[in-house]
C-alpha positions as CSV (number, residue, x, y, z in Angstrom):
1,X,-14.8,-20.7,-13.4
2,X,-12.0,-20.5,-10.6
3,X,-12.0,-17.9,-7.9
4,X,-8.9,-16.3,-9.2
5,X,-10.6,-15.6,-12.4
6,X,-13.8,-14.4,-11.5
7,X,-14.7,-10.5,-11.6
8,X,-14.6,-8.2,-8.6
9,X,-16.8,-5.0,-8.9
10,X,-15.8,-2.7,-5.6
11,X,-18.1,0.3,-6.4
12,X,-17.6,2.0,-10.2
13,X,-14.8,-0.6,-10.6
14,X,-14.8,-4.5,-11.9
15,X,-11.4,-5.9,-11.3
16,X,-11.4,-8.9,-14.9
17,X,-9.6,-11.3,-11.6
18,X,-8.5,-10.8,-8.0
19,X,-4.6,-10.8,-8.8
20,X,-3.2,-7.1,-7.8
21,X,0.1,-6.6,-7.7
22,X,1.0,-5.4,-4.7
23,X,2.9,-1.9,-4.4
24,X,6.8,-2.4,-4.2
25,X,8.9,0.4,-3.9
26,X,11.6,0.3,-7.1
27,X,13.8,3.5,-5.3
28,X,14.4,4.8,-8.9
29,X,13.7,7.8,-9.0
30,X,15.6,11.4,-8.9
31,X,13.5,14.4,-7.1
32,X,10.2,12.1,-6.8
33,X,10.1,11.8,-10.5
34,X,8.3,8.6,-12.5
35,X,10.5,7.8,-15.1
36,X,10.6,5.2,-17.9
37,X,11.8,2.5,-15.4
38,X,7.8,2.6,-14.0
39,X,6.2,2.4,-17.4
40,X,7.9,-0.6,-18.1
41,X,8.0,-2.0,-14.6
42,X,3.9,-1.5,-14.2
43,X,3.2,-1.5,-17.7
44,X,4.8,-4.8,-18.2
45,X,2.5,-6.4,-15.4
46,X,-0.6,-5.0,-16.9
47,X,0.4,-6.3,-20.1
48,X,0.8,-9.8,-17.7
49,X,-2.7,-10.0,-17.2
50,X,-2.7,-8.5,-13.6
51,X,-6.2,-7.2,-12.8
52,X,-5.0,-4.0,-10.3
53,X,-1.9,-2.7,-10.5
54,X,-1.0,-0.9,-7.1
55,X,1.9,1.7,-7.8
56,X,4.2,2.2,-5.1
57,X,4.3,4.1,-2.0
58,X,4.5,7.4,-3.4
59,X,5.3,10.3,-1.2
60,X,2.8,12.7,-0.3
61,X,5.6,15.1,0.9
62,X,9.5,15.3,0.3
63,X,10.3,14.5,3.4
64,X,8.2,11.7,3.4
65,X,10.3,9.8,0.9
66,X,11.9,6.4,2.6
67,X,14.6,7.5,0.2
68,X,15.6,9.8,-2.2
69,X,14.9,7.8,-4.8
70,X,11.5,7.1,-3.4
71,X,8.3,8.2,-6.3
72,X,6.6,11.4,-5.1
73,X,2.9,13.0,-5.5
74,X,3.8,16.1,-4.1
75,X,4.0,18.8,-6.8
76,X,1.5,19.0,-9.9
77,X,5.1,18.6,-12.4
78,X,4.8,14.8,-10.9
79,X,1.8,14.4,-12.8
80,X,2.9,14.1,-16.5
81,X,4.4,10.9,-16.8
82,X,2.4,9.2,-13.7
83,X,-0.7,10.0,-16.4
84,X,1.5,8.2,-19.1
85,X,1.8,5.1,-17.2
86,X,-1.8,5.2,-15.8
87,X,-3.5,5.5,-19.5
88,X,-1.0,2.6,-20.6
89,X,-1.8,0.3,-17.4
90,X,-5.6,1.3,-18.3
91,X,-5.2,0.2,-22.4
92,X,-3.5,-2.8,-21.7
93,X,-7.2,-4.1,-19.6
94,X,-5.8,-3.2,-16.2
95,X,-6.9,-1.0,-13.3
96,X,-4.1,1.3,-12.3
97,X,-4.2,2.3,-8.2
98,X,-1.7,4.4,-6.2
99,X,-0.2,4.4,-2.7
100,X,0.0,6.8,-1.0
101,X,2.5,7.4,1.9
102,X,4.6,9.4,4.5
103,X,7.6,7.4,5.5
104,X,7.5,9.4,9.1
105,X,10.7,8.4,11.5
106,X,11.9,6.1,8.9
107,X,12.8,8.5,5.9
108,X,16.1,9.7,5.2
109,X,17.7,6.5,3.6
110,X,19.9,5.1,1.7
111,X,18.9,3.1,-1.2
112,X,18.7,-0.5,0.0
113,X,21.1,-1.8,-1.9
114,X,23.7,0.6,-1.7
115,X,23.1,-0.2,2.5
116,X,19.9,1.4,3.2
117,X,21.0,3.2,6.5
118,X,19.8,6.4,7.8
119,X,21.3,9.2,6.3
120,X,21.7,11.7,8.9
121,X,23.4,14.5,7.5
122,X,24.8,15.7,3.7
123,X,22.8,16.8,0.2
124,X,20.1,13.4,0.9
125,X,19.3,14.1,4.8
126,X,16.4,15.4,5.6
127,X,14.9,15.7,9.4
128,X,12.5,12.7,10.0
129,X,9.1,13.3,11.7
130,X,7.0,11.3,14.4
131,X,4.2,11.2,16.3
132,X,6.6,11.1,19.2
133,X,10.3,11.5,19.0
134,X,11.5,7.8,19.2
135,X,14.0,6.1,16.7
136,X,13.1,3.4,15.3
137,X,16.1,1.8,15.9
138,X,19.2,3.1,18.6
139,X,21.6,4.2,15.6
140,X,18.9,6.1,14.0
141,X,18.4,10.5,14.4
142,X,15.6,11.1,16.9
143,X,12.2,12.4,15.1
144,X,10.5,15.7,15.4
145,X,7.3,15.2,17.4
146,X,4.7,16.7,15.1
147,X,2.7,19.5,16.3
148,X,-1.0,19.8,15.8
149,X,-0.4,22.3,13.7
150,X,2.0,20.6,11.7
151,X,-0.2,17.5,11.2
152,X,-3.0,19.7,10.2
153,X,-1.0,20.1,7.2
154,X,0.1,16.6,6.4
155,X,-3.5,15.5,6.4
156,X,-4.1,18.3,3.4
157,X,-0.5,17.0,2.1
158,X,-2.8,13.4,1.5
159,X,-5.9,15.2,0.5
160,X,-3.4,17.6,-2.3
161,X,-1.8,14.2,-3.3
162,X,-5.6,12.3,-4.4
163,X,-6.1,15.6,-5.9
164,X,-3.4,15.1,-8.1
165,X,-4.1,11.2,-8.8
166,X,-7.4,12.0,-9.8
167,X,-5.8,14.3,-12.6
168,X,-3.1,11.6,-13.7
169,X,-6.1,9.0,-13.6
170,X,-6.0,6.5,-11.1
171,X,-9.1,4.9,-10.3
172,X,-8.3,3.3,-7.0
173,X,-6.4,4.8,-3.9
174,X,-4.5,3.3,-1.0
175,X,-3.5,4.9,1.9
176,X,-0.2,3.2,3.8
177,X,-1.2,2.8,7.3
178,X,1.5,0.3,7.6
179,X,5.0,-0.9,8.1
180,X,6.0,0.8,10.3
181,X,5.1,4.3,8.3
182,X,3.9,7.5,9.6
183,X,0.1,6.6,10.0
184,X,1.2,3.2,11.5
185,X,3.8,5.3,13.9
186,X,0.5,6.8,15.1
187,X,-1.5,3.8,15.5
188,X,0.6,1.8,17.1
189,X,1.5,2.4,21.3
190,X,5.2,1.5,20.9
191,X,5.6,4.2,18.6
192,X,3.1,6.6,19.7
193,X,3.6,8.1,23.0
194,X,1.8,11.0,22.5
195,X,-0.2,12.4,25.9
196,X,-2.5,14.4,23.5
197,X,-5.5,13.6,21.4
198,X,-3.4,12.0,19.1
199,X,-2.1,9.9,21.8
200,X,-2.8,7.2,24.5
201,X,-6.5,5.4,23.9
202,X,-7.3,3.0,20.8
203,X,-9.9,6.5,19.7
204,X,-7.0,9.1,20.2
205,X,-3.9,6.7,18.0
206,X,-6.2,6.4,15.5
207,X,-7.6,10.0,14.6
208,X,-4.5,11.2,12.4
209,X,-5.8,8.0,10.0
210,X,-9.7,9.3,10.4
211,X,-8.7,12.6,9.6
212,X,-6.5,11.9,6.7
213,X,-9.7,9.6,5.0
214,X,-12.6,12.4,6.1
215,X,-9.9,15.5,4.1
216,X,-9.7,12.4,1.1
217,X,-13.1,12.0,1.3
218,X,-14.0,15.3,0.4
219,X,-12.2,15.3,-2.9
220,X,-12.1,11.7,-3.8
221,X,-15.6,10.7,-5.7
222,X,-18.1,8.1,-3.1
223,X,-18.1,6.0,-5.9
224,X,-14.3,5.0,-6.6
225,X,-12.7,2.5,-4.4
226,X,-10.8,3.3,-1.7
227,X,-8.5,0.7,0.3
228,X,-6.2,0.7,3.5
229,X,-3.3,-1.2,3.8
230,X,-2.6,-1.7,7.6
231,X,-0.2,-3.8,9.8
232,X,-2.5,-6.5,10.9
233,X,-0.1,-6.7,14.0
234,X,3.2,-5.4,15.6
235,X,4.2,-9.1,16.5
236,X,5.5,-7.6,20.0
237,X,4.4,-7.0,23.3
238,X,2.3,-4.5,23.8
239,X,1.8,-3.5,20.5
240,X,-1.2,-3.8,17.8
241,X,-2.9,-6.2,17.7
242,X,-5.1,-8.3,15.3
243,X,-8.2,-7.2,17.7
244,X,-7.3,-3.7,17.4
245,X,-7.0,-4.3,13.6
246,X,-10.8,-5.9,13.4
247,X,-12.3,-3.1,15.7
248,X,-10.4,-0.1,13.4
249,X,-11.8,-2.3,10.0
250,X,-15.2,-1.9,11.6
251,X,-14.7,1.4,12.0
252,X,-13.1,2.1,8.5
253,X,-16.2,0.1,6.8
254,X,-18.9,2.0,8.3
255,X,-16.5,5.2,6.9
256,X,-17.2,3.8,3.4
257,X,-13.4,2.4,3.0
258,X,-13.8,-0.8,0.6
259,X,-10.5,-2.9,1.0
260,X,-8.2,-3.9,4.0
261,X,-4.7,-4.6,2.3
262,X,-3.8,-6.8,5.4
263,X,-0.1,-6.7,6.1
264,X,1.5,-6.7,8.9
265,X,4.9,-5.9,11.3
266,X,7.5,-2.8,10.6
267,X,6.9,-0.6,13.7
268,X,9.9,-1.9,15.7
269,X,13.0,-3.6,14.6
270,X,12.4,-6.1,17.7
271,X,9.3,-7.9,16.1
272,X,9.2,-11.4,16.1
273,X,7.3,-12.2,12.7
274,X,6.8,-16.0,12.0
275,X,7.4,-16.1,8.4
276,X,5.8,-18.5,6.1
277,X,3.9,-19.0,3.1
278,X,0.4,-17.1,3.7
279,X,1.8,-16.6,7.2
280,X,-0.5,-13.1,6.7
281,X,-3.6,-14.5,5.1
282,X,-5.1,-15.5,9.0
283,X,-5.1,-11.7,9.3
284,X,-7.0,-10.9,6.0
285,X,-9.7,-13.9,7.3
286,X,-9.9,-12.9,10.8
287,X,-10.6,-8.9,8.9
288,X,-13.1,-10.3,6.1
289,X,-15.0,-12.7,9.3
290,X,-15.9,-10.2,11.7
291,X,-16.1,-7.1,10.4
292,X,-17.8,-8.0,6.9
293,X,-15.2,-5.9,4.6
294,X,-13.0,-6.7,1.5
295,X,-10.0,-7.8,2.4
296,X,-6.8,-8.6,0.3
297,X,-4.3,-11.2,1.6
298,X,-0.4,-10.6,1.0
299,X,2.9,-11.9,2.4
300,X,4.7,-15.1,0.8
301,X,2.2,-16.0,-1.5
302,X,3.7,-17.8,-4.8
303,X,1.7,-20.5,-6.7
304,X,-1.6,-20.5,-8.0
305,X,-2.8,-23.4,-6.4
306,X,-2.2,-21.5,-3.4
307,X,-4.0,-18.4,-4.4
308,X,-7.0,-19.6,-4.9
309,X,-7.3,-21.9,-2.2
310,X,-7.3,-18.4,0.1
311,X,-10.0,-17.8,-2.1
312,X,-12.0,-21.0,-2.1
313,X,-11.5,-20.9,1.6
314,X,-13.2,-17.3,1.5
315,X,-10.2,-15.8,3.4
316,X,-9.8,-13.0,1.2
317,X,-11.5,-11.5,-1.5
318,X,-8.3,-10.9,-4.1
319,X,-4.7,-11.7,-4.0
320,X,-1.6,-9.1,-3.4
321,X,1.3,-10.8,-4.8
322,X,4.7,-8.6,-4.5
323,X,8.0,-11.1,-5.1
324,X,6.4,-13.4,-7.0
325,X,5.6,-10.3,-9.7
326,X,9.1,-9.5,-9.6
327,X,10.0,-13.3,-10.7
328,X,7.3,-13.5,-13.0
329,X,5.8,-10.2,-14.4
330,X,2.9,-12.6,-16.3
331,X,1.9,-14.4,-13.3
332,X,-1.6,-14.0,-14.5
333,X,-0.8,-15.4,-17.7
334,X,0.8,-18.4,-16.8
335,X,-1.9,-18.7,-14.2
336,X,-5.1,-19.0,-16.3
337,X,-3.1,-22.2,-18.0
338,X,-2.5,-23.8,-14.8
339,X,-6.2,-23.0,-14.2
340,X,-7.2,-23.8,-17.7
341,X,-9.1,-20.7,-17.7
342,X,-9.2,-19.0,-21.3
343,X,-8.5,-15.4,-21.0
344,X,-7.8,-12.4,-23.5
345,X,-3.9,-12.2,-24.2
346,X,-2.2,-9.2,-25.7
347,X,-2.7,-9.1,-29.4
348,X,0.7,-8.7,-30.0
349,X,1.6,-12.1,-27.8
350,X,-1.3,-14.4,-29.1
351,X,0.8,-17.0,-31.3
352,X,2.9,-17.7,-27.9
353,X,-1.1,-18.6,-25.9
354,X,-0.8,-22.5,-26.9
C-alpha cells in the first residue's frame, strides 16, 4: 500500500488516508453564519475522498473575524447548519475538523477580492485587538493592548467555541496559532512587546496559547484529537524561529496536543518567505525529528508523487493540501489511480471509477 493511503488513528480517530484539506477561508458569510456555500464547498471534498476535512478559521468572537464575511462559532444560533455540514462530511466517509481563531490586529477587512484593506471606520469596522498596540502594517488602525482581564475572557471565548463544536459534531479541533493571528501576535517578539507575563521571555509569549489549550482541555474529551497549527517561522530578524517552534512542540506534546499543522510567516508584512514547492515541509520534519509529535506538512504542495514522497521520507505524518483542493475538489480520487490504489467511491459516481 502507499503512504498516502494508509490509515492514521490519532486517538479515538482513524483518518481512511493522510490527505486533509487544509482550512481556507471562503469569506462568504453574513453575521458569522455557515450557509449553503460550505455544505457544498466541504461536502464536495468529502465526497472527493479527502480523509479530514479542516473547516476554516472560524471566529471565536465577532471581533475576531478577518472579515465580515469571515464563519463564526460565537453564538449557539451558529450551530445549526455547521451540524448539517458536519453529519454530511461524516456520511460521505470523512472526518470533519474545525479551526478555530481570533484574527487579533488583523481583523476589520475587506473581502479580499473586493481589496482586502483595513476597514477603519463605517457599518463593517470594528476596533482590532493586540497583545501590544502595533499595526501590522503603517496604513493600518493601531490595536487595543488587551488587558489581563480582557484576555481572561478570550481564552473562555475558545473554551465556549469547542463547547459549541462538540454540539455541531466535530471530532477534531485546531487552534490557529498562526499567520500572523492573535495567538501568533502573542508568540511572536515582533509583535508582542508586552513587559508583563504575557510578554518578553520564550515562557511569558507563550502562556496566552497554554492557557487557551488547559480552558479547551477541560471541556474537550482526552481522547479526541487535538492539533495546532503554528508559524514554523517569522522569516525575519528577530522573530520566531524554527528552534522556538521545536521547543513549544515539546512543550505542546507533553500537554497531550496530537498534530503540529506546520505553517509558517504572517506576523509582519516585511517577511522574506522563500517560496517553493514543499518550501514548508523542512519545518514539519525538523517538528516530527526532535520533538517526536504528528506533524502535517502544508504550503505548495500539488502532485501526488510529491505527497507521498514527504511521506516515504517520514517528514510528515499526513498532507495539508489548500490550492490544490480548490483546483481539484477529488484530489483523493484521482490520486488513488495515479497510485493504483483501489479505494471506496461514492455510490452514486462508481460507473465514472474505470
Amino acid at each position: 500500500m502507499s503512504q498516502l493511503f494508509s490509515p492514521l488513528t490519532i486517538k479515538n480517530i482513524t483518518l481512511k488516508n493522510r490527505i486533509v484539506v487544509s482550512p481556507m477561508c471562503q469569506y462568504s458569510c453574513k453575521d458569522g453564519f455557515a450557509n449553503d456555500w460550505h455544505l457544498v464547498h466541504l461536502g464536495s471534498r468529502a465526497v472527493g475522498g479527502a480523509a479530514l476535512i479542516i473547516q476554516e478559521a472560524s471566529a471565536v468572537s465577532a471581533d475576531g473575524r478577518i472579515t465580515y464575511g469571515d464563519l463564526g462559532i460565537w453564538k449557539d444560533e451558529h450551530i445549526e447548519k455547521l451540524k448539517t455540514i458536519v453529519d454530511f462530511i461524516h456520511s460521505n466517509g470523512a472526518v470533519a475538523g474545525i479551526q478555530l481563531a481570533h484574527a487579533g490586529r488583523k481583523a476589520s477587512c475587506e473581502i479580499p477580492w473586493l481589496g482586502g484593506k483595513q476597514i477603519k471606520s463605517g457599518e463593517n469596522y470594528w476596533q482590532t485587538v493586540a497583545p501590544s498596540p502595533l499595526p501590522f502594517t503603517e496604513d493600518d488602525m493601531i490595536p487595543h493592548e488587551l488587558s489581563k482581564n480582557e484576555i481572561v475572557a478570550l481564552v473562555n471565548d475558545f473554551k465556549l467555541a469547542v463547547v459549541r463544536a462538540i454540539k455541531a459534531g466535530y471530532k477534531i479541533i485546531e487552534i490557529h496559532a498562526a499567520h500572523g493571528y492573535l495567538i501568533n501576535e502573542f508568540l511572536s517578539p515582533l509583535s508582542n512587546h508586552r513587559t508583563d507575563e504575557y510578554g518578553g521571555s520564550f515562557e511569558n509569549r507563550i502562556k496566552f496559547l497554554i492557557e487557551i489549550i488547559e480552558a479547551i482541555q477541560t471541556v474537550w474529551p482526552s481522547t479526541a484529537p487535538l492539533f495546532v497549527r503554528i508559524s514554523a517561522s517569522d522569516w525575519a530578524e528577530g522573530g520566531w524561529t524554527i528552534d522556538d517552534s521545536v521547543k513549544l512542540s515539546s512543550i505542546l506534546k507533553i500537554m497531550g496536543i496530537d498534530l503540529i499543522d506546520a505553517s509558517s510567516g504572517g506576523c509582519v508584512p516585511y517577511a522574506k518567505i522563500l517560496a517553493a514547492p514543499g518550501y514548508q515541509v523542512p519545518f514539519a520534519a525538523a517538528i516530527k525529528k526532535q520533538t517526536g509529535i504528528l506533524t502535517g506538512a502544508v504550503g505548495i504542495i500539488t502532485s501526488t508523487q510529491q505527497a507521498e514522497e514527504i511521506l516515504n521520507q517520514q517528514q510528515a505524518d499526513i498532507i495539508i493540501m489548500a490550492r490544490e483542493h480548490l483546483r481539484d475538489p477529488y484530489f483523493a480520487l484521482h490520486a488513488a489511480k495515479e497510485l493504483a490504489e483501489d479505494i471506496a467511491w461514492p455510490d452514486q459516481y462508481a460507473r465514472a471509477k474505470r
